[in-house]
mmCIF file of the N, C-alpha and C atoms, coordinates in Angstrom:
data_MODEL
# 
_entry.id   MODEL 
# 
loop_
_atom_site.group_PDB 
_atom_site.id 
_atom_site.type_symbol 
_atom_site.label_atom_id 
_atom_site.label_alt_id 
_atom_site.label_comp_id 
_atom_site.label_asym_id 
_atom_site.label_entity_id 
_atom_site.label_seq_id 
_atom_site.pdbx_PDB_ins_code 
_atom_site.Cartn_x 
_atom_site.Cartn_y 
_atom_site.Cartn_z 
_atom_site.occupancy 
_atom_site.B_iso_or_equiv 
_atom_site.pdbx_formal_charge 
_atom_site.auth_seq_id 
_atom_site.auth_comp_id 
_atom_site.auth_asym_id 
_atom_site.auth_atom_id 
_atom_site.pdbx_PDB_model_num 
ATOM 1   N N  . UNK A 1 1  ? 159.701 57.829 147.104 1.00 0.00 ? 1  UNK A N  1 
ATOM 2   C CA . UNK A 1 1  ? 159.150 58.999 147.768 1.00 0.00 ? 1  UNK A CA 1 
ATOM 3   C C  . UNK A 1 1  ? 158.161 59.716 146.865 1.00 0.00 ? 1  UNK A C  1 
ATOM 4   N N  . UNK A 1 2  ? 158.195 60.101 145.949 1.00 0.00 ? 2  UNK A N  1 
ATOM 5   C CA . UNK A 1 2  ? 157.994 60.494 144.640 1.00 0.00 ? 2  UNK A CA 1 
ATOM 6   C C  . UNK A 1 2  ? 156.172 59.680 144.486 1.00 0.00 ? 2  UNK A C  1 
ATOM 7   N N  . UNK A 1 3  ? 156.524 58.253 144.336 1.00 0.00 ? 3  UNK A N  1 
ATOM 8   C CA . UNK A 1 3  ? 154.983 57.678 144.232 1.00 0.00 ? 3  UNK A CA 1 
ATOM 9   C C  . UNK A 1 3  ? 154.488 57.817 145.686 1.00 0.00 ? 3  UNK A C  1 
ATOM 10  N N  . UNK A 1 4  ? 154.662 58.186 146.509 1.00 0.00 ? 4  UNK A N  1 
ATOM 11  C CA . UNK A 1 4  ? 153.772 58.155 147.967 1.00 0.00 ? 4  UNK A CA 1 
ATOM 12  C C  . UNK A 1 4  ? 153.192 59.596 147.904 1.00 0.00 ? 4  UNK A C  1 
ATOM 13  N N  . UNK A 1 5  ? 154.242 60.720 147.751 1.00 0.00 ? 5  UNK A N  1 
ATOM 14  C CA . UNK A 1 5  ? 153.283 61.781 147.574 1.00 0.00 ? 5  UNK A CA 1 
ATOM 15  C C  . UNK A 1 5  ? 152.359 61.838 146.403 1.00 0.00 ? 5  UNK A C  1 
ATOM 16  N N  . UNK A 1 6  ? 152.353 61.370 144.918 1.00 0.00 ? 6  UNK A N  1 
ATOM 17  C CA . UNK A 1 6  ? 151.212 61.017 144.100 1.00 0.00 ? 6  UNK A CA 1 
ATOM 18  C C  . UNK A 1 6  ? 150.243 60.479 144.875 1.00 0.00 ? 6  UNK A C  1 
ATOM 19  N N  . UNK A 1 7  ? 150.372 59.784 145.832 1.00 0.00 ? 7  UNK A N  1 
ATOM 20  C CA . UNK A 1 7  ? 148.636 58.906 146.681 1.00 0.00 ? 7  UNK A CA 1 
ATOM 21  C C  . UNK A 1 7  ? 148.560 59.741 147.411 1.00 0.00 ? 7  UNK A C  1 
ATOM 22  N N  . UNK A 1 8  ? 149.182 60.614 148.189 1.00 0.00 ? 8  UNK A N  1 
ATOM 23  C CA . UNK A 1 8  ? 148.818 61.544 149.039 1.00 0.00 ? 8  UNK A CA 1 
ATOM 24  C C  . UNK A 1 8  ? 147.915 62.574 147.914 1.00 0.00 ? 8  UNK A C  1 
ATOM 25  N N  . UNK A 1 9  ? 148.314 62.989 147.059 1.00 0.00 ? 9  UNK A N  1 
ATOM 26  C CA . UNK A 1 9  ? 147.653 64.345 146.275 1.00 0.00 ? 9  UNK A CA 1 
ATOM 27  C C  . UNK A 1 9  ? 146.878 63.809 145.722 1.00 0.00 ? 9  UNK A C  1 
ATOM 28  N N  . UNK A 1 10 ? 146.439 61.966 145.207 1.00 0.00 ? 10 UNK A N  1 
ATOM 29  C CA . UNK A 1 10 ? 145.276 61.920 144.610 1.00 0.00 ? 10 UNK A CA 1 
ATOM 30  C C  . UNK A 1 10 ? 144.093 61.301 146.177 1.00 0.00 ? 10 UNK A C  1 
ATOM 31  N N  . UNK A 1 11 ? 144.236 61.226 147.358 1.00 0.00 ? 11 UNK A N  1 
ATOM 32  C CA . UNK A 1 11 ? 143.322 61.109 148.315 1.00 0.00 ? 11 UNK A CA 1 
ATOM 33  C C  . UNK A 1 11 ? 143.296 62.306 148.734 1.00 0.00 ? 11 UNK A C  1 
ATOM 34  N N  . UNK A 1 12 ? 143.718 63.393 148.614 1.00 0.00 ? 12 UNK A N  1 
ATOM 35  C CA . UNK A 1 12 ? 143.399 64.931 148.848 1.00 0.00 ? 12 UNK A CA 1 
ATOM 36  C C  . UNK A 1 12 ? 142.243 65.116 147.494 1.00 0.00 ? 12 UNK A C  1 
ATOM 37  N N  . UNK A 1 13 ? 142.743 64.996 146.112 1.00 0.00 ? 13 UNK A N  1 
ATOM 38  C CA . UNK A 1 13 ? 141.740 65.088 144.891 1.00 0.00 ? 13 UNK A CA 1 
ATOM 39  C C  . UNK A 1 13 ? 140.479 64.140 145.529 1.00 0.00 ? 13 UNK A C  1 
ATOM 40  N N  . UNK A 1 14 ? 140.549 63.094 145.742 1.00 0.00 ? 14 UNK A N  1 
ATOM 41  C CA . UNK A 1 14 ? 139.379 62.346 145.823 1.00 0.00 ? 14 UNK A CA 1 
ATOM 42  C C  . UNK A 1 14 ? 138.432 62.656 147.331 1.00 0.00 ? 14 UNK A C  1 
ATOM 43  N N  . UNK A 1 15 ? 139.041 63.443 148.123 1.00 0.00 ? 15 UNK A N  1 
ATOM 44  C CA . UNK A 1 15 ? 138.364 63.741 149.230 1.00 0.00 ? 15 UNK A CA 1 
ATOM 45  C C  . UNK A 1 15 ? 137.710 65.274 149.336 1.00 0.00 ? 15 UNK A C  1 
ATOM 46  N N  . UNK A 1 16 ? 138.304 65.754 148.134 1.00 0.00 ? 16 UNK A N  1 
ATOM 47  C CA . UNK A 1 16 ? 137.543 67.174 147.838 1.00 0.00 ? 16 UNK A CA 1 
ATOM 48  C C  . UNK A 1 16 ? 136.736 67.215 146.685 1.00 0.00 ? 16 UNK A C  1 
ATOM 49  N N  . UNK A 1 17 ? 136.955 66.303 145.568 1.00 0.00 ? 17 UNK A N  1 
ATOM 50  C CA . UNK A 1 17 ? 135.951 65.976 144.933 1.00 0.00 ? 17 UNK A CA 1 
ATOM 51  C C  . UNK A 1 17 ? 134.658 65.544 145.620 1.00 0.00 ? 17 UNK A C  1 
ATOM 52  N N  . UNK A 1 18 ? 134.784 64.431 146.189 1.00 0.00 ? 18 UNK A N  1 
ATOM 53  C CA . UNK A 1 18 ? 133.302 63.926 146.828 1.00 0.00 ? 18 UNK A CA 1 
ATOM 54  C C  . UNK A 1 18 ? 133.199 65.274 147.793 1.00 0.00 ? 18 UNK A C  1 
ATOM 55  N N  . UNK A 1 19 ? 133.986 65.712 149.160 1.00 0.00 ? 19 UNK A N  1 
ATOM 56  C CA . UNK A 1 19 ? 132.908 66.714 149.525 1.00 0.00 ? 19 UNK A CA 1 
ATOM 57  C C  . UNK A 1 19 ? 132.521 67.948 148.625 1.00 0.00 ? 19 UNK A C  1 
ATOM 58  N N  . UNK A 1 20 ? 132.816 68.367 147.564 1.00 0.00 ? 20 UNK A N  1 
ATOM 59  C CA . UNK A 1 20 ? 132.298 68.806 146.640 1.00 0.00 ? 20 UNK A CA 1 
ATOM 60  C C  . UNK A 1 20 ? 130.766 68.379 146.266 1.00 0.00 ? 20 UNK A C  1 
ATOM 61  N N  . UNK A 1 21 ? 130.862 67.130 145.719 1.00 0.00 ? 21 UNK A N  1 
ATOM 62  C CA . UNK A 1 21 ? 129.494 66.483 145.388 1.00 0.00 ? 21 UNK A CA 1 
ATOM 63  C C  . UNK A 1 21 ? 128.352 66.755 146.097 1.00 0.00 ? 21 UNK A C  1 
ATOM 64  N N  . UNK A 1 22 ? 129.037 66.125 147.568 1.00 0.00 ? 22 UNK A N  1 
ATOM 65  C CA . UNK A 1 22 ? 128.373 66.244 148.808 1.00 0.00 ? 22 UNK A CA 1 
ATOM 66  C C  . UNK A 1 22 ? 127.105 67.618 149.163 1.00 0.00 ? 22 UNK A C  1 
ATOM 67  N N  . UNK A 1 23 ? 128.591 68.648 149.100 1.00 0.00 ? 23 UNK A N  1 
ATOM 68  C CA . UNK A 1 23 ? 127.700 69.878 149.308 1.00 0.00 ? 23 UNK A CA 1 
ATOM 69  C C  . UNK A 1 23 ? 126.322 70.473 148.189 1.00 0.00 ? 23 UNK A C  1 
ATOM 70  N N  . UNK A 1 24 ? 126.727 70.172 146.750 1.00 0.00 ? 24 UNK A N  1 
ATOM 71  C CA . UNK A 1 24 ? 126.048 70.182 145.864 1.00 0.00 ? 24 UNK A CA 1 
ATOM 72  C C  . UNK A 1 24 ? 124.428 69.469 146.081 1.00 0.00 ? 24 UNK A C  1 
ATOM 73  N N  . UNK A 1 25 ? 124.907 68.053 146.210 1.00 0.00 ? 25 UNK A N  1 
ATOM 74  C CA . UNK A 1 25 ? 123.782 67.881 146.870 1.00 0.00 ? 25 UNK A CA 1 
ATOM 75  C C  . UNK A 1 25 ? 122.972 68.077 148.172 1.00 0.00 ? 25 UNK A C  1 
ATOM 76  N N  . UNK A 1 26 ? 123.611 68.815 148.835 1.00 0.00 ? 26 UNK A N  1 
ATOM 77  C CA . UNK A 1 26 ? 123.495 69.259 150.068 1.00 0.00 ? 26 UNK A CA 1 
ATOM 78  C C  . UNK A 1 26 ? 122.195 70.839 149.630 1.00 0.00 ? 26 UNK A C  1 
ATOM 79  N N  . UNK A 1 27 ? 123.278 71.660 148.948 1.00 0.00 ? 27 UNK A N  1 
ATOM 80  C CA . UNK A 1 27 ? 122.155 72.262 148.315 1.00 0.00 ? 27 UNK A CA 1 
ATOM 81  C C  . UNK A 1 27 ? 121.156 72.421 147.020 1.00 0.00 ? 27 UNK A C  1 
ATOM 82  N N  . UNK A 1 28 ? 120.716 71.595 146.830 1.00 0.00 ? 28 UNK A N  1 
ATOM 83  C CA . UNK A 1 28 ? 119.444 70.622 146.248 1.00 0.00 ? 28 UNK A CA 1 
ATOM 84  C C  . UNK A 1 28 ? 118.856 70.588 147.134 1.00 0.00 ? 28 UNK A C  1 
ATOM 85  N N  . UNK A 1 29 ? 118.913 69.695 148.146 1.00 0.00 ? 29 UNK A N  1 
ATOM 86  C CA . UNK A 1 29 ? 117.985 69.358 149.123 1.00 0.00 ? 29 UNK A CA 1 
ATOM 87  C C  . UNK A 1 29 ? 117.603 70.660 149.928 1.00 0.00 ? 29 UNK A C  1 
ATOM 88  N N  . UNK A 1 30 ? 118.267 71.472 150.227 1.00 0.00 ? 30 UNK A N  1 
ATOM 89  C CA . UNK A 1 30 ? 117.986 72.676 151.064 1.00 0.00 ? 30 UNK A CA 1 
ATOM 90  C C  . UNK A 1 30 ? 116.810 73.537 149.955 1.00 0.00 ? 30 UNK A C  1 
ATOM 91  N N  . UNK A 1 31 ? 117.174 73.451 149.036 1.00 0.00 ? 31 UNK A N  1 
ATOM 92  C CA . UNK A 1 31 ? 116.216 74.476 147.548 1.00 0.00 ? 31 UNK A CA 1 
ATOM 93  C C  . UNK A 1 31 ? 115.116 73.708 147.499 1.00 0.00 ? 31 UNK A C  1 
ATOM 94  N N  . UNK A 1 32 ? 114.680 72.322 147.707 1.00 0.00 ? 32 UNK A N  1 
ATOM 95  C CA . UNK A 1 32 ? 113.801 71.682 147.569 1.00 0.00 ? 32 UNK A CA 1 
ATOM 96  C C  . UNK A 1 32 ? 113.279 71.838 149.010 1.00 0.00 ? 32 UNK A C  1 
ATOM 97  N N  . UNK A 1 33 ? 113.895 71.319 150.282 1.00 0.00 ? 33 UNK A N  1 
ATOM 98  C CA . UNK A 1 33 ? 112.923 71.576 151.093 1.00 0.00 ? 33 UNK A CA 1 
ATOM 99  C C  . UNK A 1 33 ? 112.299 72.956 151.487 1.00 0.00 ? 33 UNK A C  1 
ATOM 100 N N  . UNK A 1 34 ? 112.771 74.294 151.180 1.00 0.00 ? 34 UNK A N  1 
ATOM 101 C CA . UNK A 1 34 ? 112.543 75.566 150.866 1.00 0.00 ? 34 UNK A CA 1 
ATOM 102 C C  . UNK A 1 34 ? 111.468 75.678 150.295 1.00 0.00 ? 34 UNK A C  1 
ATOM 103 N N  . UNK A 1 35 ? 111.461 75.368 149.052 1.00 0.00 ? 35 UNK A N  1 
ATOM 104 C CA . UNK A 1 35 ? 110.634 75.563 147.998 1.00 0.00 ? 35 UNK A CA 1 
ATOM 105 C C  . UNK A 1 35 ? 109.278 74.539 148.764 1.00 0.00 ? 35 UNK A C  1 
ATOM 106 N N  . UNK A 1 36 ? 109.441 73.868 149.541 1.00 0.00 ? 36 UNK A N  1 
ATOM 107 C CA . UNK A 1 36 ? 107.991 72.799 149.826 1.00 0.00 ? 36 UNK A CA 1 
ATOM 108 C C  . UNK A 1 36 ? 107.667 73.518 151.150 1.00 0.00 ? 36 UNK A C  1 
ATOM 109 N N  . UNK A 1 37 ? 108.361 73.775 151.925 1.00 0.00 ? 37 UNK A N  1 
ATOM 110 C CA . UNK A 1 37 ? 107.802 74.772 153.257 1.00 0.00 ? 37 UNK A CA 1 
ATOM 111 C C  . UNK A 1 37 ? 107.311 76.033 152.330 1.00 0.00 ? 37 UNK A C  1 
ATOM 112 N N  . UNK A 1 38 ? 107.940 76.542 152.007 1.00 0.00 ? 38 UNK A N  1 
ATOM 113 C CA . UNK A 1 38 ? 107.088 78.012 150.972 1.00 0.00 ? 38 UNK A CA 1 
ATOM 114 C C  . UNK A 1 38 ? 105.686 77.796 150.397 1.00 0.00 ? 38 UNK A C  1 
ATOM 115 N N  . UNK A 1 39 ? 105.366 76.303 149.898 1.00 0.00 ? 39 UNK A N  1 
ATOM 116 C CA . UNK A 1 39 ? 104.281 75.941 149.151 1.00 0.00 ? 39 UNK A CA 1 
ATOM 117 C C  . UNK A 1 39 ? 103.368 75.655 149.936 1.00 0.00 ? 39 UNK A C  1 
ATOM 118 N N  . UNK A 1 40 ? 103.819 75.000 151.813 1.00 0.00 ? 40 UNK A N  1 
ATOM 119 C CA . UNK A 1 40 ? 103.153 74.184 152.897 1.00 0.00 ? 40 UNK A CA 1 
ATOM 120 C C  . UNK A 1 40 ? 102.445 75.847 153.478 1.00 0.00 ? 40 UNK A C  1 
ATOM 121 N N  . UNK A 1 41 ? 103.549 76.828 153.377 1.00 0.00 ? 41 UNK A N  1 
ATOM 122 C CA . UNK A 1 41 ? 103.195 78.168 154.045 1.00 0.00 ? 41 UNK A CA 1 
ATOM 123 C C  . UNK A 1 41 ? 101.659 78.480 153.416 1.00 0.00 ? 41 UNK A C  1 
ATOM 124 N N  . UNK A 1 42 ? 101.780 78.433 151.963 1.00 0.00 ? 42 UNK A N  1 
ATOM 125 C CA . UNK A 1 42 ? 100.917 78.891 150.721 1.00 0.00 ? 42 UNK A CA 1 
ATOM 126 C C  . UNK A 1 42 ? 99.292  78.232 151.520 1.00 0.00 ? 42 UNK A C  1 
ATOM 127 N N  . UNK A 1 43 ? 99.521  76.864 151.229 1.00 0.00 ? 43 UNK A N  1 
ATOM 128 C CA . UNK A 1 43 ? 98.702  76.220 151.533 1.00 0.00 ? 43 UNK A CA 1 
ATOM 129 C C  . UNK A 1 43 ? 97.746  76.925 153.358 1.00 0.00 ? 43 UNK A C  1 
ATOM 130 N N  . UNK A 1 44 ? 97.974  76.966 154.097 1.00 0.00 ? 44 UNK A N  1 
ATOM 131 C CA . UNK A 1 44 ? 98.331  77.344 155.740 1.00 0.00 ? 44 UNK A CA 1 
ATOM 132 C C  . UNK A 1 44 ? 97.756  78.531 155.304 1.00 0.00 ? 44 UNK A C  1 
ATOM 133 N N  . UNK A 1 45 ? 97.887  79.431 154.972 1.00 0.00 ? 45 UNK A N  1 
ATOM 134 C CA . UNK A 1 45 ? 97.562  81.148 154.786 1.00 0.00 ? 45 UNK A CA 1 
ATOM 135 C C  . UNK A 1 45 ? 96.009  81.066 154.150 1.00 0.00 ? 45 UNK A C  1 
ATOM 136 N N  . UNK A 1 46 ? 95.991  80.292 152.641 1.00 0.00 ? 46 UNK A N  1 
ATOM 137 C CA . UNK A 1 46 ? 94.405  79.578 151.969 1.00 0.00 ? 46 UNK A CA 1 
ATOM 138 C C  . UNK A 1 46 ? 93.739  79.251 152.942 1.00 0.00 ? 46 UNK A C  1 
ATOM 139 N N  . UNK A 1 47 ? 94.145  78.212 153.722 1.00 0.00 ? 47 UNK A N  1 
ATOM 140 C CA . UNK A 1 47 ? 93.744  77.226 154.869 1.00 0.00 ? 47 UNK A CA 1 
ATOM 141 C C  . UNK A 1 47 ? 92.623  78.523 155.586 1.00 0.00 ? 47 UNK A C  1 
ATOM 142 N N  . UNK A 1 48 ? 93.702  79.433 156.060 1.00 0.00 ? 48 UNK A N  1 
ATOM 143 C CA . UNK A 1 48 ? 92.994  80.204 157.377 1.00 0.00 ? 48 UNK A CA 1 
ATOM 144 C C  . UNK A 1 48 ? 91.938  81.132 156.797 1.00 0.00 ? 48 UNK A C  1 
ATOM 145 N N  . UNK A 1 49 ? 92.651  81.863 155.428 1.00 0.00 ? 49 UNK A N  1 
ATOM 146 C CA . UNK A 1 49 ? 91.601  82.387 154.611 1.00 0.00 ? 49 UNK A CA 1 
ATOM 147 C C  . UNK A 1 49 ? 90.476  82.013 154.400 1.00 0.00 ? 49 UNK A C  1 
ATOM 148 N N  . UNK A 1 50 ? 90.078  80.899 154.214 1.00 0.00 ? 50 UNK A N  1 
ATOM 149 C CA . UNK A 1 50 ? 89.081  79.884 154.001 1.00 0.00 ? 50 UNK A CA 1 
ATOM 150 C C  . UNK A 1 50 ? 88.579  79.918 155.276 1.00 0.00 ? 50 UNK A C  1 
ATOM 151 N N  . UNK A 1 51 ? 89.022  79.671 156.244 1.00 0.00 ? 51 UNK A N  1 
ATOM 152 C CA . UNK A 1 51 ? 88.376  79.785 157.586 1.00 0.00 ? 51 UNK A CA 1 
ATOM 153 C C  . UNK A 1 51 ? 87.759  80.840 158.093 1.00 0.00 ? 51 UNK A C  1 
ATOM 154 N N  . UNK A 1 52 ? 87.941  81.905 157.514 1.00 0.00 ? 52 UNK A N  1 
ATOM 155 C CA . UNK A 1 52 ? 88.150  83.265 158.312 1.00 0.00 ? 52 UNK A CA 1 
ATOM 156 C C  . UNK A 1 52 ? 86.556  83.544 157.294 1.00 0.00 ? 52 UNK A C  1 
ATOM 157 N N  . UNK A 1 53 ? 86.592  83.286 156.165 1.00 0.00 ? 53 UNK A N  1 
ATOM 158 C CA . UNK A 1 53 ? 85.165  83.744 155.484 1.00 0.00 ? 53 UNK A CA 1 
ATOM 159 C C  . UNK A 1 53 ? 84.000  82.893 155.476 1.00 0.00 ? 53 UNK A C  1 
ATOM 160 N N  . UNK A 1 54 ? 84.584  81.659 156.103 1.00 0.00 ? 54 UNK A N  1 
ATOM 161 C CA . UNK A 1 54 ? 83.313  80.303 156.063 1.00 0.00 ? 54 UNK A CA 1 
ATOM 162 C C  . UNK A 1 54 ? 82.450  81.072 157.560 1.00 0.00 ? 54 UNK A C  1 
ATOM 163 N N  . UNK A 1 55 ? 81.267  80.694 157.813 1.00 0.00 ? 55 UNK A N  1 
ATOM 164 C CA . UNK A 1 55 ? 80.819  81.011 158.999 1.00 0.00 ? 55 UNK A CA 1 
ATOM 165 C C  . UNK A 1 55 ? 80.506  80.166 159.571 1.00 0.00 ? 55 UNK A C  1 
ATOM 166 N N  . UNK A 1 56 ? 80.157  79.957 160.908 1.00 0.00 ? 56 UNK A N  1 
ATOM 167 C CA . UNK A 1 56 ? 80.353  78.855 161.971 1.00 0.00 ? 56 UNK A CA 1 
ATOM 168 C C  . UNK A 1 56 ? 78.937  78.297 161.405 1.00 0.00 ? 56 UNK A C  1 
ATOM 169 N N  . UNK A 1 57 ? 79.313  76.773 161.902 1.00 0.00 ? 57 UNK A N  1 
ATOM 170 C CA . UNK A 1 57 ? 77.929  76.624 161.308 1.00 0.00 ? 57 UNK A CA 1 
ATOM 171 C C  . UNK A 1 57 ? 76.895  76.573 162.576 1.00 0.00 ? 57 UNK A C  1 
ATOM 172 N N  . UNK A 1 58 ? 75.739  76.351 162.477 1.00 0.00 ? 58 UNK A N  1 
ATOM 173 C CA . UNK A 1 58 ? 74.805  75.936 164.079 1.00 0.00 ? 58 UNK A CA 1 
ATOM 174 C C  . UNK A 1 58 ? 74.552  77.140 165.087 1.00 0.00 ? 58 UNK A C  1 
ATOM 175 N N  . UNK A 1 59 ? 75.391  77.946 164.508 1.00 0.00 ? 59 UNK A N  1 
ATOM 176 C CA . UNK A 1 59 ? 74.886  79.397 164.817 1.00 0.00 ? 59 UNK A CA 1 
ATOM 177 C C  . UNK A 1 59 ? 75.400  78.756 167.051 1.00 0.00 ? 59 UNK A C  1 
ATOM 178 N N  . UNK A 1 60 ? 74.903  79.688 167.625 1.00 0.00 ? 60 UNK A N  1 
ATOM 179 C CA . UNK A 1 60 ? 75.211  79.659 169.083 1.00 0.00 ? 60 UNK A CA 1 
ATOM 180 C C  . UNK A 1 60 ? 74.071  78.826 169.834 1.00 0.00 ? 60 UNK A C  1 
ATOM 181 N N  . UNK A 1 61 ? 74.576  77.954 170.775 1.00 0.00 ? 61 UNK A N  1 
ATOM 182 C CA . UNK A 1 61 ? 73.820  77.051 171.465 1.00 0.00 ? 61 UNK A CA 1 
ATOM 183 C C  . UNK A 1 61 ? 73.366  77.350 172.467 1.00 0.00 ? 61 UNK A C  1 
ATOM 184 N N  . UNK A 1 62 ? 72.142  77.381 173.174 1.00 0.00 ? 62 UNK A N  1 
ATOM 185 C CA . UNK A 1 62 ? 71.442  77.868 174.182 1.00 0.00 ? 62 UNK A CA 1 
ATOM 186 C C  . UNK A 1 62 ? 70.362  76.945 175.122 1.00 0.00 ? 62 UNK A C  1 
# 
Protein backbone atom coordinates (compact mmCIF):
# COMPACT_ATOMS: atom_id res chain seq x y z
CA UNK A 1 0.00 0.00 0.00
CA UNK A 2 2.74 2.14 1.13
CA UNK A 3 4.66 1.88 -2.53
CA UNK A 4 1.35 2.69 -4.54
CA UNK A 5 0.77 5.84 -2.73
CA UNK A 6 4.70 6.84 -3.42
CA UNK A 7 3.54 6.60 -7.46
CA UNK A 8 0.55 8.33 -6.72
CA UNK A 9 2.56 11.46 -5.00
CA UNK A 10 5.38 11.21 -7.51
CA UNK A 11 2.65 11.49 -10.78
CA UNK A 12 1.02 14.37 -8.78
CA UNK A 13 5.04 15.86 -8.46
CA UNK A 14 5.54 15.13 -12.09
CA UNK A 15 2.22 16.56 -13.32
CA UNK A 16 2.70 19.85 -11.50
CA UNK A 17 6.12 20.16 -12.28
CA UNK A 18 5.60 20.07 -16.09
CA UNK A 19 2.38 22.25 -15.82
CA UNK A 20 4.59 24.50 -14.04
CA UNK A 21 7.09 24.56 -16.96
CA UNK A 22 4.26 24.79 -19.19
CA UNK A 23 2.90 27.99 -17.84
CA UNK A 24 6.39 29.54 -17.63
CA UNK A 25 6.68 29.09 -20.97
CA UNK A 26 3.38 30.07 -21.59
CA UNK A 27 4.44 33.39 -20.26
CA UNK A 28 7.49 33.99 -22.43
CA UNK A 29 5.54 33.68 -25.27
CA UNK A 30 2.77 36.09 -24.13
CA UNK A 31 5.92 38.89 -23.15
CA UNK A 32 7.30 38.23 -26.51
CA UNK A 33 4.28 38.40 -28.52
CA UNK A 34 3.41 41.75 -26.49
CA UNK A 35 6.52 43.18 -26.85
CA UNK A 36 6.27 42.54 -31.03
CA UNK A 37 2.56 43.90 -31.33
CA UNK A 38 3.90 47.05 -29.21
CA UNK A 39 6.86 47.36 -31.78
CA UNK A 40 4.18 46.38 -34.98
CA UNK A 41 1.94 49.35 -33.14
CA UNK A 42 5.35 51.62 -33.21
CA UNK A 43 5.91 50.86 -36.64
CA UNK A 44 1.77 51.61 -37.84
CA UNK A 45 1.72 55.12 -35.93
CA UNK A 46 5.54 56.12 -38.12
CA UNK A 47 3.71 54.47 -40.99
CA UNK A 48 0.69 57.03 -40.81
CA UNK A 49 2.95 59.83 -39.60
CA UNK A 50 4.84 59.52 -42.65
CA UNK A 51 1.72 59.58 -44.55
CA UNK A 52 0.09 62.36 -43.04
CA UNK A 53 3.28 64.84 -43.94
CA UNK A 54 4.19 63.28 -47.46
CA UNK A 55 1.86 65.14 -49.99
CA UNK A 56 -0.15 63.51 -52.64
CA UNK A 57 1.70 63.35 -55.44
CA UNK A 58 0.08 64.54 -59.17
CA UNK A 59 -1.64 67.11 -57.45
CA UNK A 60 -5.74 66.76 -58.63
CA UNK A 61 -6.85 65.41 -62.00
CA UNK A 62 -9.04 67.30 -64.31
Amino acid sequence: MDGQLGYLFAGFAVFWAGLFVYLLLLQTRIRSLTREVDRLEERLADAEADAAETPPRGGPSR
